[in-house]
C-alpha positions in Angstrom: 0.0 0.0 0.0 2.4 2.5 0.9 5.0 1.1 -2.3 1.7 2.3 -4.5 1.4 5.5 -2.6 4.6 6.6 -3.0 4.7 5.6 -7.0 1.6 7.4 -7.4 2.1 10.6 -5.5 6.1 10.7 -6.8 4.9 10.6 -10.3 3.4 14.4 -10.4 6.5 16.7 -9.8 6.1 19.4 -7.1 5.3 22.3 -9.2 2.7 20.5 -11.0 1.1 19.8 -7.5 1.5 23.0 -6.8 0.0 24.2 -10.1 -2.6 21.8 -9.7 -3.9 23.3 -6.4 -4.0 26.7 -7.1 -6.0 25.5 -10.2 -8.4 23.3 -8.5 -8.9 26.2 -5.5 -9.4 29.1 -7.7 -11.9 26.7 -9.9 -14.0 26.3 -6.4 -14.7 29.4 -5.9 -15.8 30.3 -9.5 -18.3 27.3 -9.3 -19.8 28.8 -6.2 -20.2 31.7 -7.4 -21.2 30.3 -11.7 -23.6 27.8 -9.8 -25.4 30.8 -8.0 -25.7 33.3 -10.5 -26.5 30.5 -13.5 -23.2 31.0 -15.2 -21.7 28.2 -16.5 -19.8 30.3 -19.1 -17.8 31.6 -16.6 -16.7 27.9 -15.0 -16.2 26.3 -18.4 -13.0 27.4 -19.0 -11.9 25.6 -15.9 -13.2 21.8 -17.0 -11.0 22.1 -19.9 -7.9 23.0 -18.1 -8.9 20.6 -15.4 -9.2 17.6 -17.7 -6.4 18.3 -19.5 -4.4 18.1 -16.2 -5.7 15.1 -15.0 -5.2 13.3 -18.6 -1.4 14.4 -18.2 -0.9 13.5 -14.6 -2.7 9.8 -15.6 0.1 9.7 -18.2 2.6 10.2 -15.9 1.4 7.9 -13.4 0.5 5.3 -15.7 1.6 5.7 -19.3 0.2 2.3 -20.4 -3.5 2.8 -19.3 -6.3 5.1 -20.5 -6.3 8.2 -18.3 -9.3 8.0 -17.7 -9.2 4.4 -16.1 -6.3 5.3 -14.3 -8.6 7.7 -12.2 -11.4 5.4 -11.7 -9.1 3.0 -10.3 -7.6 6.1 -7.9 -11.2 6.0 -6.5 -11.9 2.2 -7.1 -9.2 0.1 -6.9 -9.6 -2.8 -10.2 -12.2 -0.7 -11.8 -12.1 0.5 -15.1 -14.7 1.8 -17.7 -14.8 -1.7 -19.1 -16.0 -3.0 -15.7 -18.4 0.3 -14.8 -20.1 0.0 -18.2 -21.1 -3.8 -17.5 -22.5 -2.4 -14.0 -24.7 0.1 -16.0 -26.0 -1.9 -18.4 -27.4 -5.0 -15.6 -28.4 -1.7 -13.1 -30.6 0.2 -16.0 -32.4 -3.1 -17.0 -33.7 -3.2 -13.8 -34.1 0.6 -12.7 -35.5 1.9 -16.2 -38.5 -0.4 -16.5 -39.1 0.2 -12.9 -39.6 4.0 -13.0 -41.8 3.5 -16.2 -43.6 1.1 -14.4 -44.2 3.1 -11.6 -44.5 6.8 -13.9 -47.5 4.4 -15.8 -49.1 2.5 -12.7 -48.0 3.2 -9.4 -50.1 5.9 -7.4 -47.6 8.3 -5.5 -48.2 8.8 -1.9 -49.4 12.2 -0.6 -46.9 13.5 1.5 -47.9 17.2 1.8 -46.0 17.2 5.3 -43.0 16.6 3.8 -42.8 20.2 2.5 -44.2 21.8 6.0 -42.1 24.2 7.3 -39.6 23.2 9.9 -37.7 26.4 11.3 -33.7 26.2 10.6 -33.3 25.6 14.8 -35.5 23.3 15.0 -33.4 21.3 12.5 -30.5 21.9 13.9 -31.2 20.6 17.1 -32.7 17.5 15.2 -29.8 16.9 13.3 -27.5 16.1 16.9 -30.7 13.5 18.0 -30.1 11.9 14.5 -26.1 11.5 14.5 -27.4 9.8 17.9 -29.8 7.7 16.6 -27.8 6.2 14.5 -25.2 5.7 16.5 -22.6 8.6 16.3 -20.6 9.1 19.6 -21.0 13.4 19.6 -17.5 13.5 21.6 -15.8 12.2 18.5 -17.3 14.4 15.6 -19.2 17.8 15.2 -21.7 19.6 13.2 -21.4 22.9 10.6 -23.4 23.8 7.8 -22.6 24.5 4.3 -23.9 24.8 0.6 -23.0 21.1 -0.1 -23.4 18.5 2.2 -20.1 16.9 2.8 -18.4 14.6 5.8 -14.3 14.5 6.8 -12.6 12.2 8.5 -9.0 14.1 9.9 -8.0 11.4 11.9 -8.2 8.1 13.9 -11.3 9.6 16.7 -11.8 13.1 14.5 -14.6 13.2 12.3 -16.4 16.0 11.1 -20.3 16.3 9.1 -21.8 19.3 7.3 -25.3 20.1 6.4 -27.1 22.0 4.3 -30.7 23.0 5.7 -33.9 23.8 3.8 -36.8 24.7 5.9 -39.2 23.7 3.4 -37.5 20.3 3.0 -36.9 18.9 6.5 -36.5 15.3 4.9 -33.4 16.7 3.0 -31.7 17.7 5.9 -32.5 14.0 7.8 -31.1 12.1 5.2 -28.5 14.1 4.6 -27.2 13.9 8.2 -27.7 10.0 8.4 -25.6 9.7 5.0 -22.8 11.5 6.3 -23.1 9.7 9.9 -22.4 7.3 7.9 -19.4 7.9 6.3 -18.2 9.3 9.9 -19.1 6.5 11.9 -16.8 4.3 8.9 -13.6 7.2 9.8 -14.0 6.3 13.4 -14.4 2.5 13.4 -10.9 2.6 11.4 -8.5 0.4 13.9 -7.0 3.2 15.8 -2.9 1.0 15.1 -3.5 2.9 11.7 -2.9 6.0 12.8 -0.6 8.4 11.3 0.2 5.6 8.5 -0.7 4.9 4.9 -3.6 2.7 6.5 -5.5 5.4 7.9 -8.7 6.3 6.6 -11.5 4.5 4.1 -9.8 2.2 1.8 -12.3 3.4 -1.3 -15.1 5.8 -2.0 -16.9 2.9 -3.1 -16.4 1.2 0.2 -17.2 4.9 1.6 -20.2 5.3 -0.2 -21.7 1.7 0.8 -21.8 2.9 4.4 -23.2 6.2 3.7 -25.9 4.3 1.5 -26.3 1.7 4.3 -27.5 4.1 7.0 -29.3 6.2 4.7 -31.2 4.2 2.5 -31.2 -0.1 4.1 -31.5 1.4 7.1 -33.0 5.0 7.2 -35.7 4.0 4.8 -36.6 0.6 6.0 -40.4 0.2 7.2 -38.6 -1.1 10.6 -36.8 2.3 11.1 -40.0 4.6 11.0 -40.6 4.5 14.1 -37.2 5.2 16.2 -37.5 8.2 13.0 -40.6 9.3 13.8 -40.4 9.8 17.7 -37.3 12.3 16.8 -39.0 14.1 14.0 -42.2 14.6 16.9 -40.2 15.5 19.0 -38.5 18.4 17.0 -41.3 19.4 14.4 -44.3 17.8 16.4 -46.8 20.3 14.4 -45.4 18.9 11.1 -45.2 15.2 12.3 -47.4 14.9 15.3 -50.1 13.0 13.1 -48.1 11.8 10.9 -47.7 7.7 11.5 -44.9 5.2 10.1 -46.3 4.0 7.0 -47.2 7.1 5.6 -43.4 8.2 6.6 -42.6 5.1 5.1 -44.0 6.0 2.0 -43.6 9.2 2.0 -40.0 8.7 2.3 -39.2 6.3 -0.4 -41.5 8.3 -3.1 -40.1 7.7 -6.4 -40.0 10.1 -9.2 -37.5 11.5 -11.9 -36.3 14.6 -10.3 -33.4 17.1 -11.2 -31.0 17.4 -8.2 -28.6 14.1 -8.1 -28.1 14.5 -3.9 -32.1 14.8 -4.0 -32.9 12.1 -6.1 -34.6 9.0 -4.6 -33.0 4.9 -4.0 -34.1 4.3 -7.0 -33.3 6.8 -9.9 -30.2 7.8 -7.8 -27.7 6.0 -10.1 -29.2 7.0 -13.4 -28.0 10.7 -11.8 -24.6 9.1 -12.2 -24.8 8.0 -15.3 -25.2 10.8 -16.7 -21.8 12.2 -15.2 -20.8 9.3 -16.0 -21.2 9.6 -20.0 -20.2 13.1 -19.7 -16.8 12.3 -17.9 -15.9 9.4 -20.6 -17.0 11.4 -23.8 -14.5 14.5 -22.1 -11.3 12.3 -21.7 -12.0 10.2 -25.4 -11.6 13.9 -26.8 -15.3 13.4 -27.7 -16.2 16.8 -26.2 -15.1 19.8 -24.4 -16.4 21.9 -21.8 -18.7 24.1 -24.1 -20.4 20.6 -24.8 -21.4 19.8 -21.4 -24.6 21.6 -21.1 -26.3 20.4 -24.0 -24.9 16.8 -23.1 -26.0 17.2 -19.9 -29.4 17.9 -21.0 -29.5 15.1 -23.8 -28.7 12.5 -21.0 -31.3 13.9 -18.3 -33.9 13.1 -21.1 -32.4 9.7 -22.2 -32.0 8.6 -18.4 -34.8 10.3 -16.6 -36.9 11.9 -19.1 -37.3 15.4 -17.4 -36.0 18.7 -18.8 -33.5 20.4 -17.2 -34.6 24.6 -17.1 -30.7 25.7 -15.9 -27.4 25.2 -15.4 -28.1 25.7 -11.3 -30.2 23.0 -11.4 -28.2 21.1 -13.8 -24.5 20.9 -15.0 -23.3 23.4 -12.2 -25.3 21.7 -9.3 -22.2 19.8 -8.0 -18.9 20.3 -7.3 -16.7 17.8 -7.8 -15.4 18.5 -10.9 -14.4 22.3 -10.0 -12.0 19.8 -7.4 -10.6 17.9 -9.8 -12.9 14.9 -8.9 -13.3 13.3 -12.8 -13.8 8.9 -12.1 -15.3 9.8 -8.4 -19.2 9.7 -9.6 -19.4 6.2 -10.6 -18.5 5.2 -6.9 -21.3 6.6 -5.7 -23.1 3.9 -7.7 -21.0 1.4 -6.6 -21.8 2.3 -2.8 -25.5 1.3 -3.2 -24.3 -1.8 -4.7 -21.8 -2.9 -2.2 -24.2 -2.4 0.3 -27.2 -4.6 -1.1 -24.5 -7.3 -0.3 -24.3 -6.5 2.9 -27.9 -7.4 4.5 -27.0 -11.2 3.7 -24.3 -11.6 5.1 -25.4 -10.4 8.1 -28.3 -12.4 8.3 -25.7 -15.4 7.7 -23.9 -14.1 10.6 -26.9 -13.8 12.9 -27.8 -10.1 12.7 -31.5 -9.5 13.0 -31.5 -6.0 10.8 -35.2 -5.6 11.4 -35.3 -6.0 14.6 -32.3 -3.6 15.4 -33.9 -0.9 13.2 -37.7 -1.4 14.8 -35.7 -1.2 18.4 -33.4 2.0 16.9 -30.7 0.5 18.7 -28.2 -0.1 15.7 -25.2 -1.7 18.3 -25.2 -5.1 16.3 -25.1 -3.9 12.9 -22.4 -1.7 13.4 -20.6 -4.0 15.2 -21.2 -6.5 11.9 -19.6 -2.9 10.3 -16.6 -2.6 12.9 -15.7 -5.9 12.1 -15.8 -6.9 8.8 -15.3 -3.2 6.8 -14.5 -0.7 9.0 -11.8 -1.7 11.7 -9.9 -2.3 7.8 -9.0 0.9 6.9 -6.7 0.7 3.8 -5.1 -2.4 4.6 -7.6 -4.2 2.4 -8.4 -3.2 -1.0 -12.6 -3.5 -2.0 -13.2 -6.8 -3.6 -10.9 -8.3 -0.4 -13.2 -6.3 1.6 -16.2 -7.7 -0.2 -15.4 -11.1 -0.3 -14.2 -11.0 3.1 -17.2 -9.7 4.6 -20.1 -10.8 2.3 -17.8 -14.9 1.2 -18.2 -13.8 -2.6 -17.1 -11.3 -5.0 -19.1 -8.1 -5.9 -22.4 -9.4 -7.5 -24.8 -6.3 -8.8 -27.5 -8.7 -8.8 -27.8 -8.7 -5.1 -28.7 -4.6 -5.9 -31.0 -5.3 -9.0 -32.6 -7.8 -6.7 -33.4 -5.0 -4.1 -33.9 -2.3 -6.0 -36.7 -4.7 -7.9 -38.3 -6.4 -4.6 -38.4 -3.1 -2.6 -40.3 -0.5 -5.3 -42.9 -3.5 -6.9 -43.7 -3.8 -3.8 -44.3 -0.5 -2.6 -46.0 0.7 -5.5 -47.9 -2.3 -6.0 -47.0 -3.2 -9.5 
């Protein structure tokens, strides 16, 4: 691991680090400001220079490979485009007939409380019940706000979450804070021997994202979890919630519905979101398009993939900011994540964990004691498909997500 580290980080001389930073910092604060005022003009010129980078540093790190796989592999070791394009193809035969199905047949809940107005303190206060709902020891982590939700692990017992708060959306902020718990809870279950070596920290966003995905989605949105969820959104917005009860949450909660905003976007049309960046990404690093291109791309594939028109670049090609970071090959792990973590609820139940139970009881010590164990305590010391097979005794099968995906929305939309 730290032989790899070394190669990689050695390869990029230090005043093309250097370059490289003040490029990536000045490109975040243009996207802040471009994604406010709707002005993609003024970010564009920064994608090309960025991409242009990152295909030379890929050269110098790996000469042999396409650039563009050697940055999937910095965020996922072993995969490639080859690999992620099998993964989309067996994730959108399931996924794209689904939200037809459900756009054609399924009756959406009403859920008018979910748009009730929740005052910025009271969410704020909510948010530190969630982190301890979920499992989140306070002394170990804190809480800020920001424009983009985000979580940071600094070192072995120092993790850090940010929200963003909508007091029309209450639900946004929930999920967003169990996500990032999430993530946190994986920085702080790292075995604490690692500290201050190569082995510190997540071994993958993949791996990342599958714990994220795990608390916000098999657990946070399970029928068995409305209720520990309920008493804490009573107890913080009880004119919004107060008559609410835990199957119209349930419902309410796992509504699903093209929509524009990719960290907004429901379990189920969440990874056609990614594939969008996804097509985007590859079509930029094959020479197949520039900067300039991405809006209208971005557009074309919103229609192909969700079939919902995009009316800006806010709400569209500017509405994230990885890429103003240099972060071209990170999307696809997001996908990944929700994969990884279908995988998961097996193997536990193999290894005696009653999930249902744990969730109904909102005392989550067993499952993240499966987590401590078999991912987390980890850290970098194993790469993801070790990880996998270690923990789930088989390699990373996406039918184990297709089969999830497929048994969990017939079944709540009655199709």
């Amino acid at each position: 691991m730290l032989g790899r580290d070394q190669r990689e980080a050695s390869a990029i001389p230090t005043e093309e680090a250097e370059a490289w930073t003040r490029l990536t910092c000045e490109a975040d604060a243009v996207w802040h400001k471009a994604k406010t005022a709707n002005d993609w003009a003024s970010f564009e010129p920064y994608v090309d220079r960025i991409v242009a980078q990152l295909k030379h540093q890929a050269e110098l790190m790996d000469p042999k490979r396409d650039p563009y796989d050697v940055w999937l592999d910095q965020y996922e070791r072993g995969l490639s485009a080859k690999s992620f394009d099998a993964f989309c193809e067996e994730v959108k035969a399931t996924v794209v007939p689904l939200v037809h199905a459900i756009g054609e047949r399924g009756q959406q809940p009403a859920a008018d409380f979910l748009h009730a107005r929740v005052p910025e303190a009271a969410q704020r206060a909510m948010s530190f019940d969630l982190m301890k709902l979920v499992g989140l020891d306070l002394d170990d982590t804190t809480l800020a706000f920001t424009e983009h939700p985000f979580s940071e692990g600094f070192a072995v017992g120092d993790a850090r979450i940010a929200t963003h708060i909508y007091e029309d959306d209450c639900i946004s902020n929930v999920y967003s804070i169990i996500h990032e718990a999430g993530h946190t809870m994986y920085e702080l279950g790292v075995n604490p021997a690692y500290a201050r070596t190569c082995l510190e920290g997540g071994t993958s966003m993949g791996i990342h994202e599958s714990q994220s995905r795990f608390f916000e989605n098999t657990v946070g949105r399970s029928r068995a979890f409305m209720g520990p969820l309920l008493e804490v959104l009573r107890r913080h917005a009880p004119e919004v919630y107060g008559n609410v009860d835990e199957d119209a949450l349930y419902h309410a909660v796992n509504i699903a519905q093209p929509s524009l905003i990719r960290t907004e976007a429901d379990e189920l049309t969440y990874p056609l979101h990614i594939m969008v960046r996804y097509e985007i990404e590859r079509m930029l690093f094959a020479g197949e398009a520039t900067a300039k291109d991405i809006p209208a791309l971005w557009n074309r594939f919103m229609d192909e993939y969700l079939g919902i028109p995009v009316p800006d670049d806010t709400r569209g090609c500017l509405q994230d900011t990885h890429w103003s970071g240099g972060s071209f090959g990170y999307f696809p792990t997001y996908a990944l994540g929700s994969a990884y973590d279908a995988m998961f609820v097996p193997a536990m139940c193999r290894d005696g964990v009653d999930l249902t139970s744990a969730c109904a009881s909102g005392d989550l010590t067993p499952v993240r004691a499966w987590l401590g164990e078999h991912i987390w305590q980890w850290g970098r010391a194993k790469d993801a498909p070790e990880l996998i097979k270690g923990a789930c005794g088989m390699a990373f099968d996406a039918r184990y997500y297709c089969s999830y995906l497929q048994d969990k929305f017939t079944t709540l939309y009655e199709l």
